[in-house]
N, C-alpha and C positions, 0 to 999 in steps of 0.2 A: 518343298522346293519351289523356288519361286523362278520361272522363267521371264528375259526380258529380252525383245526382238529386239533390231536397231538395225539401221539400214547397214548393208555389208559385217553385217556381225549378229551373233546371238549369246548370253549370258545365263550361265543358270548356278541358281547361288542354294545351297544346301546348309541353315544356320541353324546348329542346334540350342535353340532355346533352353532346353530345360536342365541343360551342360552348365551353361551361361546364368541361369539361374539359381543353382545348385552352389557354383562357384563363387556367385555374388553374396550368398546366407553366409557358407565361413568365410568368407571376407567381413562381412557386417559384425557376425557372432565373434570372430577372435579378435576384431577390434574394439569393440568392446571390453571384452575379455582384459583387454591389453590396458585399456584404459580407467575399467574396473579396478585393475592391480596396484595404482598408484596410490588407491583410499582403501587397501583390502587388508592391511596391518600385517598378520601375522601368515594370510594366506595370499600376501604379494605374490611370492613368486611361485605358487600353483597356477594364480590366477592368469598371470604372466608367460607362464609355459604354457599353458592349455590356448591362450590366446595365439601366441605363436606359431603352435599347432596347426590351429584352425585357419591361421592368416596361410599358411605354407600348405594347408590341402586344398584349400581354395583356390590359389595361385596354380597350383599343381591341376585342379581340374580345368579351370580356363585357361591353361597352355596347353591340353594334350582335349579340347575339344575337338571334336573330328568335323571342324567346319571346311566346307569344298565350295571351291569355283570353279565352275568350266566355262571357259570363253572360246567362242570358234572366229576367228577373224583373220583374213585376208592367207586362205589357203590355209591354215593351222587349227590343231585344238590345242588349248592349254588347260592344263588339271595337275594341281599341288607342284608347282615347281615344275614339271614335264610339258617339254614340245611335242605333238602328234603331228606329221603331216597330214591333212584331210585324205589323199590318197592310200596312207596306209592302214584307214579304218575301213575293213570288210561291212560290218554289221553294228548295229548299235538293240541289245539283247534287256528282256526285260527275265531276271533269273528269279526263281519263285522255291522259297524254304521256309522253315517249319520255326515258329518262335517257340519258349518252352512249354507254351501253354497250347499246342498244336495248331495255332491260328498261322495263316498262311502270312508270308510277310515277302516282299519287295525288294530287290536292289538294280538298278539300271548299269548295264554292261558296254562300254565300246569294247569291237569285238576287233582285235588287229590283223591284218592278212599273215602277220606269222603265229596265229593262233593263240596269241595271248588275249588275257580279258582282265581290261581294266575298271573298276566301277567308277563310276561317275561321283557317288558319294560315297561314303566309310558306314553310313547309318543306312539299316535297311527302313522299311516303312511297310505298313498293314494298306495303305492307299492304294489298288491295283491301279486303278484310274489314274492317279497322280505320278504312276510310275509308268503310264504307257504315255500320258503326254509328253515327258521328259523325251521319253524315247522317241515319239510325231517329232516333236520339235527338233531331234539331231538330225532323225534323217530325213525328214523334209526340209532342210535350209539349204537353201541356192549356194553350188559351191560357184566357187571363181570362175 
């Protein structure tokens, strides 16, 4: 996660690279693919399908990347489309669970005074440190 200060404001941007990356290969591969197909004679249109394919999981994985932005500015937090008032956030929660390989992993929590808990990103992270800065950085910023 990359945090960035700014006078009366603070940003914290969660971009899952390896989403983005994953999404960019079939993009690449069914393009190919696609364009393979017009010299592939008799296996055009496998080649052609399989390209399409690949163009449409690719598309499919970098639209439903679970990339996050949280902005706190002028009394507010914003996160996926949602307003916070700075007031209505109690706590800001560093929540700690199990990945499948028993290693401990990370997700940063605004905790709301009606007891709801929202994460701050969709991606947990193995980085405890990287997840407690997230967390210094909410609730130490100067509110209005």
């Amino acid at each position: 996660m990359r945090i960035t200060h700014r006078p009366g404001g603070l940003t914290i941007r969660d971009s899952p690279g390896l989403h983005w990356l994953l999404g960019g290969l079939f993009l690449v591969v069914g393009s190919a693919f696609v364009a393979g197909a017009f010299s592939a004679g008799n296996l055009a249109l496998l080649a052609g399908g399989a390209g399409l394919i690949a163009i449409a999981a690719g598309a499919w994985v970098l639209a439903r990347a679970p990339r996050s932005v949280l902005t706190i500015d002028g009394g507010v937090a914003r996160l996926r489309g949602k307003t916070y008032p700075i007031a209505d956030i109690a706590d800001v929660s560093v929540v700690v669970s199990e990945d499948d390989e028993s290693n401990a992993i990370y997700q940063v929590h605004l905790v709301l005074r009606d007891g709801a808990r929202v994460p701050v990103s969709r991606l947990w992270i193995h980085d405890r440190a990287a997840a407690d800065a997230v967390r210094a950085s909410v609730v130490t910023f100067p509110l209005p």
